[in-house]
C-alpha positions in Angstrom: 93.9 85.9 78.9 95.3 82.5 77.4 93.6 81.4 74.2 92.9 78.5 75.3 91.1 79.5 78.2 89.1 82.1 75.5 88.1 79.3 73.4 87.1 77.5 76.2 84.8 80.2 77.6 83.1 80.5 73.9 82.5 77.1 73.5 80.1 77.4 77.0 78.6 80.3 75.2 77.6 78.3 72.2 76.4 75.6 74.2 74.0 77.4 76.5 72.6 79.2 73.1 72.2 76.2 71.1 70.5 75.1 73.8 67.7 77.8 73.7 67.4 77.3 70.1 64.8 74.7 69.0 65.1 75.1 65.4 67.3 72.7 63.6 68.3 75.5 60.7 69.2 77.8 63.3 71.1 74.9 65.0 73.5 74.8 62.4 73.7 78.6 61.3 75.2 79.1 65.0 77.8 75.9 64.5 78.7 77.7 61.5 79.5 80.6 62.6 80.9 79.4 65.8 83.7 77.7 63.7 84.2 80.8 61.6 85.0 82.7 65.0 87.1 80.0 66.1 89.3 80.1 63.3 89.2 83.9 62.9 90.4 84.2 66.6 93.0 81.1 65.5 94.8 83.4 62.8 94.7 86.4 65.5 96.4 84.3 68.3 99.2 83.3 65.7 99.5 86.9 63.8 99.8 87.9 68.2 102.6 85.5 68.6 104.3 86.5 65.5 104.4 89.8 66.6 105.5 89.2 69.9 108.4 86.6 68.7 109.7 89.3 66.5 109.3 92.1 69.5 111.9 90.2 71.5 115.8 89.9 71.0 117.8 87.5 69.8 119.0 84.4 71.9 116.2 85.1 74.2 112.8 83.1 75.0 109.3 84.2 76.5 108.3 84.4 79.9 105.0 85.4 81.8 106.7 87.8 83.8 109.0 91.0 83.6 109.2 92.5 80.4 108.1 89.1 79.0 111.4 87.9 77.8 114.8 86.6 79.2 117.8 85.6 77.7 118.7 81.7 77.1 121.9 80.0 78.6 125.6 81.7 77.3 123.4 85.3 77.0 123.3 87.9 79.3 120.8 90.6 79.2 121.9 93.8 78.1 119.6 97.0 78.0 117.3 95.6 75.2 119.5 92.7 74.0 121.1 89.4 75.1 124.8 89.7 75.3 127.1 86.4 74.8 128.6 85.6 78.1 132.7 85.6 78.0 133.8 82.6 79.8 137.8 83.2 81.0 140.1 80.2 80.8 139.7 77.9 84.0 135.6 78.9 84.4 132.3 77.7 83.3 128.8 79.2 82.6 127.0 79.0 85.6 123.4 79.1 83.8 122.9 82.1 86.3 121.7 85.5 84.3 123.2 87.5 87.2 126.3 88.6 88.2 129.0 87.5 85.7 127.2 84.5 84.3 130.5 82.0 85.3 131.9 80.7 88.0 135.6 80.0 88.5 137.0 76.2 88.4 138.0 74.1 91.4 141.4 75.3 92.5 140.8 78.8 90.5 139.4 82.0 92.2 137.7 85.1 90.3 140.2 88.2 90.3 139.4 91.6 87.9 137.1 89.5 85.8 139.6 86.5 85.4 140.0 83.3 87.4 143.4 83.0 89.1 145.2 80.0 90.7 144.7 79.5 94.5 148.1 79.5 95.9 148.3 76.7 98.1 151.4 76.8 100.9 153.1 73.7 101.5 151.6 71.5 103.9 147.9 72.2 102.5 145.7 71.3 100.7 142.8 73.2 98.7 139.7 73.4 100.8 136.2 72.8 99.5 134.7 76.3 100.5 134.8 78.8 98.2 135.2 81.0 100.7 138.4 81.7 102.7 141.8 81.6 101.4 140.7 78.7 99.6 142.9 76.4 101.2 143.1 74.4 104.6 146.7 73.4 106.7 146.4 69.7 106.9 146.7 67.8 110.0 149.4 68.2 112.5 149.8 71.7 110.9 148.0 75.6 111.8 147.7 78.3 109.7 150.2 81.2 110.4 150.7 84.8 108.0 149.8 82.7 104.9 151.7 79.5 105.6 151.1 76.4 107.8 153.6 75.7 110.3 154.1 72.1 111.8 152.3 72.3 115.6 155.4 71.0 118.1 153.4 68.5 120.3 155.3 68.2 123.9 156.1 64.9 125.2 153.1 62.7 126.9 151.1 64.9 124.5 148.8 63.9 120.8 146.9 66.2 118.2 143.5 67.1 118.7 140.8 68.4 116.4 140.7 70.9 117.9 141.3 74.3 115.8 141.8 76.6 118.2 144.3 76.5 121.3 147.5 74.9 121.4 146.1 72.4 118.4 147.6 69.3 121.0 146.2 68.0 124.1 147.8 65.7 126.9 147.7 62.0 127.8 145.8 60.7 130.5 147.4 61.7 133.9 149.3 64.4 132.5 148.3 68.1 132.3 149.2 71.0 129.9 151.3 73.6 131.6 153.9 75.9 129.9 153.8 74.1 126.7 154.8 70.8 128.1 152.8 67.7 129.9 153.3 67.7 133.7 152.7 64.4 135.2 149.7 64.9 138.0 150.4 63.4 141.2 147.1 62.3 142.6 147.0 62.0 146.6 146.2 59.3 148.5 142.3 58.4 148.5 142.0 60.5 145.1 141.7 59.5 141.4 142.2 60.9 138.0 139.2 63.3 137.0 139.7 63.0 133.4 139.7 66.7 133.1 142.6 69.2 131.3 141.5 72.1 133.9 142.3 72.2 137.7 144.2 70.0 139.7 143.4 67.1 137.0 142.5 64.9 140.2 139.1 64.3 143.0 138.9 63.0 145.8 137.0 59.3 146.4 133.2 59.4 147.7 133.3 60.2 151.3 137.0 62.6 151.4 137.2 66.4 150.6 140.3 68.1 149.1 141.7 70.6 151.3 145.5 71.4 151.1 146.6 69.3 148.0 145.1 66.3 150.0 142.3 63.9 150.3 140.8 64.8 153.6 137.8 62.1 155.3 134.4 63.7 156.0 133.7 63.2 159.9 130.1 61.9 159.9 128.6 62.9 163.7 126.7 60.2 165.5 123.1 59.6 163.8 124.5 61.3 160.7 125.1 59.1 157.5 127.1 60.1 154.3 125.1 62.4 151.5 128.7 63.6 149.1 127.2 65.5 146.3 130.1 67.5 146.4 128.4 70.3 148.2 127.6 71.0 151.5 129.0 69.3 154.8 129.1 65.8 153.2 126.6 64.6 155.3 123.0 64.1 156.6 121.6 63.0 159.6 118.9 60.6 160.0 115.2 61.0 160.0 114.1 62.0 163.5 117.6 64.0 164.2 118.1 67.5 163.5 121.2 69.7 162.1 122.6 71.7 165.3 126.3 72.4 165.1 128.4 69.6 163.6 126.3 67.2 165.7 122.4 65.2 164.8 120.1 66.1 167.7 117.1 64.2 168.4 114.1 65.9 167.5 111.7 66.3 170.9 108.0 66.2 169.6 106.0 68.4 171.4 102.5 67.0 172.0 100.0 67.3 168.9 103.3 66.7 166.5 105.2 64.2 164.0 108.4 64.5 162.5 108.0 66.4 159.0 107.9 65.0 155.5 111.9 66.0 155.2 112.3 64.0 158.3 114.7 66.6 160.0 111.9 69.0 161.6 108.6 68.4 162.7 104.9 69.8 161.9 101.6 69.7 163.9 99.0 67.6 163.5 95.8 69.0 161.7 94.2 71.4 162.7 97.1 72.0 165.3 99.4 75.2 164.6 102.9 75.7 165.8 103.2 78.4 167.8 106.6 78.7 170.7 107.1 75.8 169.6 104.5 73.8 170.3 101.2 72.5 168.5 98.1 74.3 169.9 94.4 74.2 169.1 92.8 76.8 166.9 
């Protein structure tokens, strides 16, 4: 318990009793000896920190936890002691009282308790991690058995971020292939997806490739076109139905009406379809 919050805990203790006390002599007997505890207890805290100052090491400071004492910036502990830290050449203290108690300088990385030079390779550059070689190729260059070799972009092709792959990607309208930048030859009705996978070309809204080629989607009468790039490529109109290639009218049986997708038909309430036609149940 803190002395503080002792002398706070006596001082409610005298109050409550002087309190009770309706005689003014024995009013000030209790102040008086009130202060004499105060002060007694006074000497006692400072004789207790005295004698815990002088039961911790040197170059150390209290704490509340633990064995009550750690050891200040520069000091390690050591058993029962604070050992100073050894800083190597190129390093710092790194006010940490674990591990070594330094770190290594920018460009320097720890090796049998000294900090050692990062190598970098030509074409690089030291890297901000301290994790890795240490070092990163710079641009237009990839890492290769501990050196950074120049990436050989084809013709129609430019560097990319990208870090893995080839390192290069192609102009529009060309693809990658082999190492080099074929030119894609886009058919008639067909355009330029964009895309570095595939054929690098689609075909226009209302044609399906087939063949190399752009081939137009044959609507059947009463159909209209519906190219999600699934399916058929078509639809047929409310009150047809699918049968075949071909749109159908739909024949509504008596009792009926053409359902809410509008290429079938339901019965009317409280109708059921049974062989096809709506009767009463």
């Amino acid at each position: 318990m803190s002395p503080r919050l002792i002398t706070l805990l006596l001082f409610e203790s005298y109050v409550m009793i002087n309190d009770q006390i309706s005689s003014r002599s024995l009013k000030l007997e209790n102040a008086v000896l009130f202060t004499l505890l105060i002060i007694t207890l006074m000497f006692a805290f400072d004789a207790s920190a005295q004698n815990l100052k002088a039961s911790i090491p040197e170059n150390s400071e209290y704490t509340n936890y633990g064995d009550g004492w750690r050891c200040v910036a520069g000091y390690q502990k050591q058993g029962k002691h604070c050992a100073a830290v050894i800083v190597p050449d190129n390093a710092f203290l790194s006010g940490s009282s674990y591990r070594l108690g330094w770190e290594c300088s920018h460009g320097f990385r720890e090796s049998d308790d000294k900090c050692v030079a990062i190598i970098v390779p030509e074409n690089a550059h030291l890297a901000a991690s301290e994790y890795g070689t240490g070092w990163s190729c710079n641009r237009g260059y990839r890492e290769n058995d501990g050196s950074c070799d120049k990436i050989a972009v084809p013709t129609n092709g430019y560097l990319d971020v990208d870090k893995y792959g080839n390192g290069w990607s192609c102009n529009r309208g060309f693809i990658p292939n082999n190492n080099e930048c074929q030119k894609i030859t886009v058919p008639e009705n067909g355009f330029l997806s964009g895309s570095s996978r595939g054929t690098g070309w689609e075909c226009e809204r209302g044609y399906r490739q087939a063949g190399g080629q752009c081939l137009a989607i044959r609507i059947p009468e009463n159909g209209y076109l519906d190219d999600d790039g699934r399916g058929s490529g078509w639809s047929c109109s409310r009150g047809f139905s699918f049968v075949g290639q071909e749109c159908r009218a739909i024949n509504l049986p008596s009792n009926a009406h053409i359902s809410y997708g509008g290429n079938d038909w339901d019965c009317n309430k409280p109708y059921r379809k049974i062989n096809n036609q709506c009767v009463a149940m």
